[in-house]
PQR file of N, CA, C, O and H, with PARSE charges and radii, in Angstrom:
ATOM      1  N   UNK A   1      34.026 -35.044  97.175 -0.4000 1.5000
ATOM      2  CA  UNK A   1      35.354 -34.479  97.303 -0.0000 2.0000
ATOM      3  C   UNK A   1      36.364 -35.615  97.449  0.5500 1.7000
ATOM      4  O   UNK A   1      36.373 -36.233  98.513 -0.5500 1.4000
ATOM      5  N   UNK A   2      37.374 -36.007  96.292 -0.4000 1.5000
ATOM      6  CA  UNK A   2      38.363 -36.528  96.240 -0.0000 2.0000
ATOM      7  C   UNK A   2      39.700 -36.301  97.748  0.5500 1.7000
ATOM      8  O   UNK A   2      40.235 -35.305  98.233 -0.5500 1.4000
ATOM      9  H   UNK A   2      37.366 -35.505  95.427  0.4000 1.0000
ATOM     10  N   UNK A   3      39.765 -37.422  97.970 -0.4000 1.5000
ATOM     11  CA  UNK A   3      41.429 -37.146  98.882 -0.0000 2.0000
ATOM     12  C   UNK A   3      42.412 -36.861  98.210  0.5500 1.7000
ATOM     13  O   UNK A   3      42.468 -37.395  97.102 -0.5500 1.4000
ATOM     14  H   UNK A   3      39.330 -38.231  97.576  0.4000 1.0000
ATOM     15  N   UNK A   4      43.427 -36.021  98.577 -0.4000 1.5000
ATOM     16  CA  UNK A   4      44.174 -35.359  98.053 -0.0000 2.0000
ATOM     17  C   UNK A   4      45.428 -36.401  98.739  0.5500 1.7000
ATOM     18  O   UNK A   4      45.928 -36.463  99.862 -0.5500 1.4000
ATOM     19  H   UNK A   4      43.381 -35.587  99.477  0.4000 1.0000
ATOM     20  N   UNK A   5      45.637 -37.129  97.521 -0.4000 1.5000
ATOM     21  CA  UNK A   5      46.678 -37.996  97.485 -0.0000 2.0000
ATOM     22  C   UNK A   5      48.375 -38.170  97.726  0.5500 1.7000
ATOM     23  O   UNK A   5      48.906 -38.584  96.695 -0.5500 1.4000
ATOM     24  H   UNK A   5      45.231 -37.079  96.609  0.4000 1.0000
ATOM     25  N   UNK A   6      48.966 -38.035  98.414 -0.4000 1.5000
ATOM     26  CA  UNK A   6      50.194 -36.997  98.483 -0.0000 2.0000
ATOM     27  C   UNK A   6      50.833 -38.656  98.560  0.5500 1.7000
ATOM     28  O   UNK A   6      50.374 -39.778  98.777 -0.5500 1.4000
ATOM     29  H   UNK A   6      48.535 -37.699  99.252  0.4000 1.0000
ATOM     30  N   UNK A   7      52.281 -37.994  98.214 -0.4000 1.5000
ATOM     31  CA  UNK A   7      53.533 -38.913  97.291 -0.0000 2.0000
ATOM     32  C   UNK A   7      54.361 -39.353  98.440  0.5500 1.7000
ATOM     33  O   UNK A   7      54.972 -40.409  98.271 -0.5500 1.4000
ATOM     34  H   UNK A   7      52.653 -37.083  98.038  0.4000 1.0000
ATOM     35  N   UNK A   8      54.519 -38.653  99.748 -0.4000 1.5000
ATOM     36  CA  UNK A   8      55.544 -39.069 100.289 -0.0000 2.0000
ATOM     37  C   UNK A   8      55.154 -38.846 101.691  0.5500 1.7000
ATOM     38  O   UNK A   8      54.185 -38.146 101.987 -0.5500 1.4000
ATOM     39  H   UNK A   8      54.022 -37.796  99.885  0.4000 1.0000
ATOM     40  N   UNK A   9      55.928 -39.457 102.585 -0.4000 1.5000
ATOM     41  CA  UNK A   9      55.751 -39.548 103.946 -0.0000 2.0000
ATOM     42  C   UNK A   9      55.894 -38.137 104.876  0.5500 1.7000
ATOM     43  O   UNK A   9      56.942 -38.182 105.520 -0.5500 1.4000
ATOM     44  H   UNK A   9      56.715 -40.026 102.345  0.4000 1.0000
ATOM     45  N   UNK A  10      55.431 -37.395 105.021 -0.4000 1.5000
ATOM     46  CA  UNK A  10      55.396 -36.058 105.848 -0.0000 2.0000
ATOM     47  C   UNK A  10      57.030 -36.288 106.939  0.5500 1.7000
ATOM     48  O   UNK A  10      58.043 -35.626 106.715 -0.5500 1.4000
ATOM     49  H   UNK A  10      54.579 -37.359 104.497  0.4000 1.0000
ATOM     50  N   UNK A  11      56.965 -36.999 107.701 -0.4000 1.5000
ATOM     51  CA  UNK A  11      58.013 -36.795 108.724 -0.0000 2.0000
ATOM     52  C   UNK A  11      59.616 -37.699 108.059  0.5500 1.7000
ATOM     53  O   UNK A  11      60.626 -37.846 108.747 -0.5500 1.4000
ATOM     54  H   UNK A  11      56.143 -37.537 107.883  0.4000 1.0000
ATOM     55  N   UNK A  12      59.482 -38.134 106.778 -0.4000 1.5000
ATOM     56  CA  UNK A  12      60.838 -39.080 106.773 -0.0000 2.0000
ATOM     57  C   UNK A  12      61.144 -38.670 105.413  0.5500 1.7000
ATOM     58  O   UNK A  12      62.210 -38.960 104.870 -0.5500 1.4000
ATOM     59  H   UNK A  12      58.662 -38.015 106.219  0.4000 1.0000
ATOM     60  N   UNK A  13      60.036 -37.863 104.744 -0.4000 1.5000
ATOM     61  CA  UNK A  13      59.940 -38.157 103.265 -0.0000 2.0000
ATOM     62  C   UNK A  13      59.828 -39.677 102.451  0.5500 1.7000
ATOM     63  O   UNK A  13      59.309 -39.599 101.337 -0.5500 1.4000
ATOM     64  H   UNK A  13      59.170 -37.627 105.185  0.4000 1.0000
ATOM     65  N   UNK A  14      60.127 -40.619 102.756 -0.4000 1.5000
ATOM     66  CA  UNK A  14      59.636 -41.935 102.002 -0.0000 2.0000
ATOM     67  C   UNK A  14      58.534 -41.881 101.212  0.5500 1.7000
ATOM     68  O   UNK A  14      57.425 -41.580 101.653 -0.5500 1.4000
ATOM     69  H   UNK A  14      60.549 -40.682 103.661  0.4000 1.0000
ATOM     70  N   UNK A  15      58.861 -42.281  99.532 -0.4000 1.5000
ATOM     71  CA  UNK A  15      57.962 -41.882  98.368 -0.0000 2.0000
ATOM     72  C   UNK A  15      56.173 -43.027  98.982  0.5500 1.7000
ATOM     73  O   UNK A  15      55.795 -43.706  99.937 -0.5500 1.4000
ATOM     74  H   UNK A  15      59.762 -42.526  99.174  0.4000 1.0000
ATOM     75  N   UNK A  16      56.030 -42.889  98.598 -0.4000 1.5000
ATOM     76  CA  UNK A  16      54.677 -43.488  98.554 -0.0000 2.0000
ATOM     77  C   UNK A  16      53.669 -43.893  97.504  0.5500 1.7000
ATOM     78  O   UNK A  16      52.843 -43.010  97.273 -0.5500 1.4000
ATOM     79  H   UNK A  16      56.337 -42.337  97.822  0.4000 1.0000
ATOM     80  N   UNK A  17      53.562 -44.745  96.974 -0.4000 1.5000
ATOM     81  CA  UNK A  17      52.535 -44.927  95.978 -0.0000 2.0000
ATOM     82  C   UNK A  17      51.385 -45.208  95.893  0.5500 1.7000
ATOM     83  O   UNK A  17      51.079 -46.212  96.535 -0.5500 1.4000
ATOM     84  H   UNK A  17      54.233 -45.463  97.162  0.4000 1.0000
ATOM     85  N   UNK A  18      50.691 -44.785  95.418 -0.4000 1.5000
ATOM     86  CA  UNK A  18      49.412 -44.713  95.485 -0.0000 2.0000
ATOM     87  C   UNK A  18      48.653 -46.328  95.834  0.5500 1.7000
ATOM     88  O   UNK A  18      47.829 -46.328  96.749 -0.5500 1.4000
ATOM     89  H   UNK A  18      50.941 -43.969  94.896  0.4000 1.0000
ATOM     90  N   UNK A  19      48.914 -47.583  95.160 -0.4000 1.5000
ATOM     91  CA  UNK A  19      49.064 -48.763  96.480 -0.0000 2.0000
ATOM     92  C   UNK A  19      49.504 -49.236  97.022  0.5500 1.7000
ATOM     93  O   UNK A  19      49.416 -50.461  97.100 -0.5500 1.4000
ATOM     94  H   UNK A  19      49.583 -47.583  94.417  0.4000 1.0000
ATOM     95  N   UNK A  20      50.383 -48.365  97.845 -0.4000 1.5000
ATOM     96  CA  UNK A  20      51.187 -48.619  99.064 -0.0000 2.0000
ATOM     97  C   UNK A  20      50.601 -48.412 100.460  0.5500 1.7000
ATOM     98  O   UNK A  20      49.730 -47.542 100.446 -0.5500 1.4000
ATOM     99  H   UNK A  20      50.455 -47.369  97.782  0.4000 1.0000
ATOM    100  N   UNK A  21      50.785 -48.865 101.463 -0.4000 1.5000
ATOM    101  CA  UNK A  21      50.147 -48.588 102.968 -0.0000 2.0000
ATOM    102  C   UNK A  21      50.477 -47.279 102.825  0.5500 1.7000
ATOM    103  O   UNK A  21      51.184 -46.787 101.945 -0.5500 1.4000
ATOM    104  H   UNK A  21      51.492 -49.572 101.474  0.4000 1.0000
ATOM    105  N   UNK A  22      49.733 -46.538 104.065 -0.4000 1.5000
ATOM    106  CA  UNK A  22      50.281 -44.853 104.625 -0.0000 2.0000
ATOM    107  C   UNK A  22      48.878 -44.694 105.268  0.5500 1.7000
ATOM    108  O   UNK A  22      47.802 -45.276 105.135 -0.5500 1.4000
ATOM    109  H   UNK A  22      49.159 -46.937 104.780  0.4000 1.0000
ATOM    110  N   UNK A  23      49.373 -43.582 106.081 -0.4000 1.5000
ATOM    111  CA  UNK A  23      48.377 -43.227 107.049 -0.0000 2.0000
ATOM    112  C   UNK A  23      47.980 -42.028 107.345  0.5500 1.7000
ATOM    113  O   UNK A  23      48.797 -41.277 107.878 -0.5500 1.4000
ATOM    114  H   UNK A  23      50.247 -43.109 106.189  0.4000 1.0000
ATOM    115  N   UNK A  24      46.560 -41.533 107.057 -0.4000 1.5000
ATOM    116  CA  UNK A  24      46.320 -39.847 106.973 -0.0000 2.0000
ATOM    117  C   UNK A  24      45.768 -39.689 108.299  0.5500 1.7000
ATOM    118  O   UNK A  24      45.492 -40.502 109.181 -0.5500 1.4000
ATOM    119  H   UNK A  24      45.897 -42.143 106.623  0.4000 1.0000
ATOM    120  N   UNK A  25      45.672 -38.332 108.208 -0.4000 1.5000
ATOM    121  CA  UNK A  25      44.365 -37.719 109.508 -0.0000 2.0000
ATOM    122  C   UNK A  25      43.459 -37.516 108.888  0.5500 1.7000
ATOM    123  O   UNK A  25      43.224 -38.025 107.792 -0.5500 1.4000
ATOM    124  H   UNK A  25      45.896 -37.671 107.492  0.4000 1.0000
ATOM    125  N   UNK A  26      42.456 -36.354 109.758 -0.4000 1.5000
ATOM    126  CA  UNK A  26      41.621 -35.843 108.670 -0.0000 2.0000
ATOM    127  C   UNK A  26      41.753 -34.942 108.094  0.5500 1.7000
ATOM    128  O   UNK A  26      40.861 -34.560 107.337 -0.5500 1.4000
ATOM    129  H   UNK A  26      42.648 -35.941 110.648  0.4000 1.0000
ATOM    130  N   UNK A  27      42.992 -34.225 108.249 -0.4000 1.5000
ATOM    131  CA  UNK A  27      43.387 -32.989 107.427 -0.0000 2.0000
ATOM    132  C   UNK A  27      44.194 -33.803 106.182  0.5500 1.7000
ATOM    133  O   UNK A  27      44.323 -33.049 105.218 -0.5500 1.4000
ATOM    134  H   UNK A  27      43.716 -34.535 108.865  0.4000 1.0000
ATOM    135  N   UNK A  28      44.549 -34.630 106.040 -0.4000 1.5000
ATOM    136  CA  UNK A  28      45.159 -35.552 104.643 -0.0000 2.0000
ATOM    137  C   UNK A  28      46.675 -35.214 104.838  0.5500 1.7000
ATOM    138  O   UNK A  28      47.361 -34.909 103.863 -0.5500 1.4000
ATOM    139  H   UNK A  28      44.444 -35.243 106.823  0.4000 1.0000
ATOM    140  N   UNK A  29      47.351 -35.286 106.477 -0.4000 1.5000
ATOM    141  CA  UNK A  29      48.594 -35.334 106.898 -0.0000 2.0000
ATOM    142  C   UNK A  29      49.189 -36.944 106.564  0.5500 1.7000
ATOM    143  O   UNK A  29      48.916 -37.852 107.350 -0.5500 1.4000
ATOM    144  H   UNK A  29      46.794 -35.534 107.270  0.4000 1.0000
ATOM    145  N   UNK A  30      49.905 -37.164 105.504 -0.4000 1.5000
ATOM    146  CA  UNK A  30      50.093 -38.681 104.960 -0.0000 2.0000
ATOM    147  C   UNK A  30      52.237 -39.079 106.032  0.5500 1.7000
ATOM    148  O   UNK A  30      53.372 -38.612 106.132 -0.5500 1.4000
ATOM    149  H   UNK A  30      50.127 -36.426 104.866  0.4000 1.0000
ATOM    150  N   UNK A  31      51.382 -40.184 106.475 -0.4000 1.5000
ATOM    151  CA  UNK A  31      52.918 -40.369 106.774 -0.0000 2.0000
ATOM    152  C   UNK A  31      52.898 -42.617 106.629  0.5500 1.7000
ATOM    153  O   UNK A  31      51.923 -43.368 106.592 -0.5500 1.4000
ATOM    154  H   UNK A  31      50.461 -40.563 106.394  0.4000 1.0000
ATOM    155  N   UNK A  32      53.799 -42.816 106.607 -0.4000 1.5000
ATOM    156  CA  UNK A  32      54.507 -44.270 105.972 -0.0000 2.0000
ATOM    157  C   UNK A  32      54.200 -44.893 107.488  0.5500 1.7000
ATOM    158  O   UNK A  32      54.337 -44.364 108.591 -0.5500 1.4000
ATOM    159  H   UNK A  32      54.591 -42.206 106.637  0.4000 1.0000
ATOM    160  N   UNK A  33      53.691 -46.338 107.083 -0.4000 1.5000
ATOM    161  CA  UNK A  33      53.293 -46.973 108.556 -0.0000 2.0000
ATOM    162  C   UNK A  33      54.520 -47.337 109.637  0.5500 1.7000
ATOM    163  O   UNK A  33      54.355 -48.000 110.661 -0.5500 1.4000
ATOM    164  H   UNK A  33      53.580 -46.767 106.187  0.4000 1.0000
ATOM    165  N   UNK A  34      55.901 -46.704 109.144 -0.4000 1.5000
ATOM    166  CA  UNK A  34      57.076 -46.931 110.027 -0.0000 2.0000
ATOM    167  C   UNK A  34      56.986 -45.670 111.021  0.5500 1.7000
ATOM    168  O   UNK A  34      57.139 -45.600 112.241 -0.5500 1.4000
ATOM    169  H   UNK A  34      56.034 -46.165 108.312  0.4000 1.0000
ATOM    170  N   UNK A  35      56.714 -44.801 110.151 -0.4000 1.5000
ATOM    171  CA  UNK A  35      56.688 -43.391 111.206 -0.0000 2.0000
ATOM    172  C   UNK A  35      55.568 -43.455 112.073  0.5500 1.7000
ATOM    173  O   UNK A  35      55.677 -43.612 113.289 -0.5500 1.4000
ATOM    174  H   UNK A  35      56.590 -44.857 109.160  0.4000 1.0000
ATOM    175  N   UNK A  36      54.066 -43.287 111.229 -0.4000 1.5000
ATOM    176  CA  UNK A  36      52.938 -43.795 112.067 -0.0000 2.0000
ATOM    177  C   UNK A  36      52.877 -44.684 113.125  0.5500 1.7000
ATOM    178  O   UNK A  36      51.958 -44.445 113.908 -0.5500 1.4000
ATOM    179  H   UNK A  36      53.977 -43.159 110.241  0.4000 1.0000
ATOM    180  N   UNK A  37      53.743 -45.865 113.454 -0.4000 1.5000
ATOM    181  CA  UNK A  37      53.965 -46.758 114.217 -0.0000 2.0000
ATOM    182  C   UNK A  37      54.887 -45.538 115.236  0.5500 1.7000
ATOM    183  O   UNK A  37      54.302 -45.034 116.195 -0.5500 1.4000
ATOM    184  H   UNK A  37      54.490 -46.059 112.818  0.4000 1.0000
ATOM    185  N   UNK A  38      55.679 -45.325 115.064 -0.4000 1.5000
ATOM    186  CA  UNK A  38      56.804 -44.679 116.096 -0.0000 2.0000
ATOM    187  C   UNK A  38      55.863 -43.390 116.734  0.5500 1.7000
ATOM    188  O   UNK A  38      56.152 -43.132 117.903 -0.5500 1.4000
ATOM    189  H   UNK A  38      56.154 -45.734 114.285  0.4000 1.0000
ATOM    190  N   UNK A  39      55.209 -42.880 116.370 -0.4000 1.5000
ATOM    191  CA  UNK A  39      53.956 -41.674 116.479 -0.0000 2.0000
ATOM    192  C   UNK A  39      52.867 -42.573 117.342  0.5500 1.7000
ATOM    193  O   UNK A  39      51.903 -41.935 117.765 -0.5500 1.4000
ATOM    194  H   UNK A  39      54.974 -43.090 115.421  0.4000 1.0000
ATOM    195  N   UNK A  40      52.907 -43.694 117.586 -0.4000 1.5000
ATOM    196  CA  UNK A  40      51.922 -44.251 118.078 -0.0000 2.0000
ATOM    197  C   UNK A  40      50.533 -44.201 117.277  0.5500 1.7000
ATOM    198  O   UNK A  40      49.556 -44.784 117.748 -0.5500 1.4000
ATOM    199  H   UNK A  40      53.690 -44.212 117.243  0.4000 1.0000
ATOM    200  N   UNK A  41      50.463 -43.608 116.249 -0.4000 1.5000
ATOM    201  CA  UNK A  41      49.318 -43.892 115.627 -0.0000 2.0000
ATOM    202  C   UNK A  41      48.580 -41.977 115.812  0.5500 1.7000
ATOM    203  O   UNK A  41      47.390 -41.720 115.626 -0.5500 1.4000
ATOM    204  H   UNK A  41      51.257 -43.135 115.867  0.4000 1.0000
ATOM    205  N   UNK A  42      49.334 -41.228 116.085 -0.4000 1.5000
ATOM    206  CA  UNK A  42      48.885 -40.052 116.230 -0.0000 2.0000
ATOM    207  C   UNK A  42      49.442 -38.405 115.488  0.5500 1.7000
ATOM    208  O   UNK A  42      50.620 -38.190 115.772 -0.5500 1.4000
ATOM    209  H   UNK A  42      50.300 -41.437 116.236  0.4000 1.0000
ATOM    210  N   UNK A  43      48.886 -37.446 114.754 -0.4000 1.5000
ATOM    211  CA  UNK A  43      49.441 -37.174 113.765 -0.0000 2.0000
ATOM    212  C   UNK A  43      50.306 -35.714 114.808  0.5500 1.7000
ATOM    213  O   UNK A  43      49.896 -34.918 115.652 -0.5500 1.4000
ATOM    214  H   UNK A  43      47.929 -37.620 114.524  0.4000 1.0000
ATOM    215  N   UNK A  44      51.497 -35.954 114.220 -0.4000 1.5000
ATOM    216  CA  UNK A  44      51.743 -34.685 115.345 -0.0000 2.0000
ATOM    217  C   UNK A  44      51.455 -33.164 114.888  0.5500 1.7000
ATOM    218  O   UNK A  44      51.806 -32.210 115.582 -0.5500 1.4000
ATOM    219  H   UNK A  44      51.830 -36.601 113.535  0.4000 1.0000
ATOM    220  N   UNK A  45      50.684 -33.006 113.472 -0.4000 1.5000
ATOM    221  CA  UNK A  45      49.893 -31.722 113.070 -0.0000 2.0000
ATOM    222  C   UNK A  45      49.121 -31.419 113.753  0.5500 1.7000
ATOM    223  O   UNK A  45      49.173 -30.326 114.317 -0.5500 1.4000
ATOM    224  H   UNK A  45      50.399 -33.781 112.908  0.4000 1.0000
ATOM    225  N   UNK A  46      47.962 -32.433 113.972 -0.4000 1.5000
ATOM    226  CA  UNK A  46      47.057 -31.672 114.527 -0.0000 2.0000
ATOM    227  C   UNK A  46      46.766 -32.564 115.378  0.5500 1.7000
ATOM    228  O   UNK A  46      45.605 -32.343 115.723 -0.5500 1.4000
ATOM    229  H   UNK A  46      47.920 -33.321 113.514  0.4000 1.0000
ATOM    230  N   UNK A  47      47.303 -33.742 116.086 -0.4000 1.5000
ATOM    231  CA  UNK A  47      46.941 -34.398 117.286 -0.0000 2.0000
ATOM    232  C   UNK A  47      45.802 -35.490 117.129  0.5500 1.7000
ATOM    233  O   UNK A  47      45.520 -36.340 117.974 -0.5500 1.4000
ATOM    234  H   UNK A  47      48.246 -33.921 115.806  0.4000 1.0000
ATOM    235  N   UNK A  48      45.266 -35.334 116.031 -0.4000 1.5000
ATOM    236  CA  UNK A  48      44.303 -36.131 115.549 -0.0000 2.0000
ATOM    237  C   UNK A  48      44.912 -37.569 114.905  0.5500 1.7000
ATOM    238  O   UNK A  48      46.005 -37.659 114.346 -0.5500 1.4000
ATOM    239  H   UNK A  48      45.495 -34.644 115.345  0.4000 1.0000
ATOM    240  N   UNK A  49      43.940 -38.690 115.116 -0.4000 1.5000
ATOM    241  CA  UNK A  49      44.018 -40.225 114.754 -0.0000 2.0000
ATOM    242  C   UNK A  49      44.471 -40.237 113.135  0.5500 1.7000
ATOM    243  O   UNK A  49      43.824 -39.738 112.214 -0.5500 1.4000
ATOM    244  H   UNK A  49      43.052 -38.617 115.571  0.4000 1.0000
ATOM    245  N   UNK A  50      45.741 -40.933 113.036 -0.4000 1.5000
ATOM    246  CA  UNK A  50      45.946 -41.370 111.608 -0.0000 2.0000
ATOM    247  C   UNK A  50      45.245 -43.092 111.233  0.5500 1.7000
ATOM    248  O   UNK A  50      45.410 -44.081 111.946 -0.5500 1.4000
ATOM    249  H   UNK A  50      46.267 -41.338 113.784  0.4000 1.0000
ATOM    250  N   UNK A  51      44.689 -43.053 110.308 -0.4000 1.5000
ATOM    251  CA  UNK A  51      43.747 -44.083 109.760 -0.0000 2.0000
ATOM    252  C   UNK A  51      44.507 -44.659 108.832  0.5500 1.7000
ATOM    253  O   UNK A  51      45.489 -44.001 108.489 -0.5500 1.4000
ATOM    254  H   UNK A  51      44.555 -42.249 109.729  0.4000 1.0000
ATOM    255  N   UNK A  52      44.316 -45.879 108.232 -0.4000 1.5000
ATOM    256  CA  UNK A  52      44.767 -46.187 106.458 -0.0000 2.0000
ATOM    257  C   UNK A  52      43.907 -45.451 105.789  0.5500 1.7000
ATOM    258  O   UNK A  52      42.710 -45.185 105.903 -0.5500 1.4000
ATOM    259  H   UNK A  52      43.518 -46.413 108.511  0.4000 1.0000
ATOM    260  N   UNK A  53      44.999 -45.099 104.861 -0.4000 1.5000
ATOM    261  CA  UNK A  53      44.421 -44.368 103.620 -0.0000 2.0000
ATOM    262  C   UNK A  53      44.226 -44.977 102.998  0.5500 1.7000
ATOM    263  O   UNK A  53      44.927 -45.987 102.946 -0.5500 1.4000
ATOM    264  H   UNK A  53      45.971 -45.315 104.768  0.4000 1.0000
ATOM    265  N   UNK A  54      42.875 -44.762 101.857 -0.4000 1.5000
ATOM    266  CA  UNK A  54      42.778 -46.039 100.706 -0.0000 2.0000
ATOM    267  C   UNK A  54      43.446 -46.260  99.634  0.5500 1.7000
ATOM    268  O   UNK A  54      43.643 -45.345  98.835 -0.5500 1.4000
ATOM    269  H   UNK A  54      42.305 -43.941 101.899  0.4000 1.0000
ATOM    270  N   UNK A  55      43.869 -47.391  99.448 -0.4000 1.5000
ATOM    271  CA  UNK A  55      44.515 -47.611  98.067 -0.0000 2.0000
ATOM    272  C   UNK A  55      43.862 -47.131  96.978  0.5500 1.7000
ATOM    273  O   UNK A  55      42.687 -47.440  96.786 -0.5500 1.4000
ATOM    274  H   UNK A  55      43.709 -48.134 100.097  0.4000 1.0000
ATOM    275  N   UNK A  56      44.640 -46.201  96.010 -0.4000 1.5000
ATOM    276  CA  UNK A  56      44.071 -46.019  95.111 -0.0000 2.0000
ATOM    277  C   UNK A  56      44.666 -46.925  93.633  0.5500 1.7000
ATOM    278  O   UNK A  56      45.856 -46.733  93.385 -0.5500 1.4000
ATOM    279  H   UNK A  56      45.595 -45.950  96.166  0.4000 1.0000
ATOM    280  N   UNK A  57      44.036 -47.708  92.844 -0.4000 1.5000
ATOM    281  CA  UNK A  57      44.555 -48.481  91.514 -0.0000 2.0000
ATOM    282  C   UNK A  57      44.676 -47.981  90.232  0.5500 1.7000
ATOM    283  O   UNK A  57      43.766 -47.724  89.444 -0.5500 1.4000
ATOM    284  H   UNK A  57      43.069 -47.865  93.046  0.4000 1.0000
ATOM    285  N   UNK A  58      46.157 -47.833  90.046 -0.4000 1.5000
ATOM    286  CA  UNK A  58      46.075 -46.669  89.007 -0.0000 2.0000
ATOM    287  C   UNK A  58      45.444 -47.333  87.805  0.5500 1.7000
ATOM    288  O   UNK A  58      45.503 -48.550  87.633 -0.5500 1.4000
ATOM    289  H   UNK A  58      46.897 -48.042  90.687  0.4000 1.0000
ATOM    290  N   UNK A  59      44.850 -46.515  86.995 -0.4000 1.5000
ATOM    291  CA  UNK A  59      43.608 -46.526  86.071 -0.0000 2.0000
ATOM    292  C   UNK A  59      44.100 -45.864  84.528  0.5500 1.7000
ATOM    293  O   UNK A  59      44.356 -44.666  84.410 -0.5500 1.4000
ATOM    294  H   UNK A  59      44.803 -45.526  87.135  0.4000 1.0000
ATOM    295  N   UNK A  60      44.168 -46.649  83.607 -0.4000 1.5000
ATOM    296  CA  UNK A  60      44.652 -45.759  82.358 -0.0000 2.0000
ATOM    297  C   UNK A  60      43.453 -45.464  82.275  0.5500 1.7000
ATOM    298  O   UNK A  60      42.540 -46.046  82.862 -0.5500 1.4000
ATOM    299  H   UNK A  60      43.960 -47.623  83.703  0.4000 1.0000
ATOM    300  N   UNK A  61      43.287 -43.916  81.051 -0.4000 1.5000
ATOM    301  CA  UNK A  61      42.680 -42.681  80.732 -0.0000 2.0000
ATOM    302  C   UNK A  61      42.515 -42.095  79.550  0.5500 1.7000
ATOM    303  O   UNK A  61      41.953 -41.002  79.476 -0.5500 1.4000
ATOM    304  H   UNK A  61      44.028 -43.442  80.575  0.4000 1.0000
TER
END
């Protein structure tokens, strides 16, 4: 099961690209390491630890 990659920062909206920093939970709540920092590192959905998400390298097809 693929992560479901999302574009922009949950609490600020700031776009996000796919290799850019950002930080999920485990529900795939994505927010920008400025907000994540101000959150202390905690997702305010579900209270659960935001991690780095992995870079993904976009790939022609």
């Amino acid at each position: 099961m693929a992560l479901e990659m999302r574009t922009s920062c949950e609490r600020c909206e700031k776009h996000l690209e796919m290799d850019q920093a950002a930080f999920i939970c485990s529900y795939e709540c994505t927010f920008c390491p400025t907000c994540t920092n101000e959150m202390e590192g905690i997702c305010p959905n579900c209270g659960g630890e935001l991690v780095s998400r992995p870079k993904r390298i976009k790939t022609i097809r």
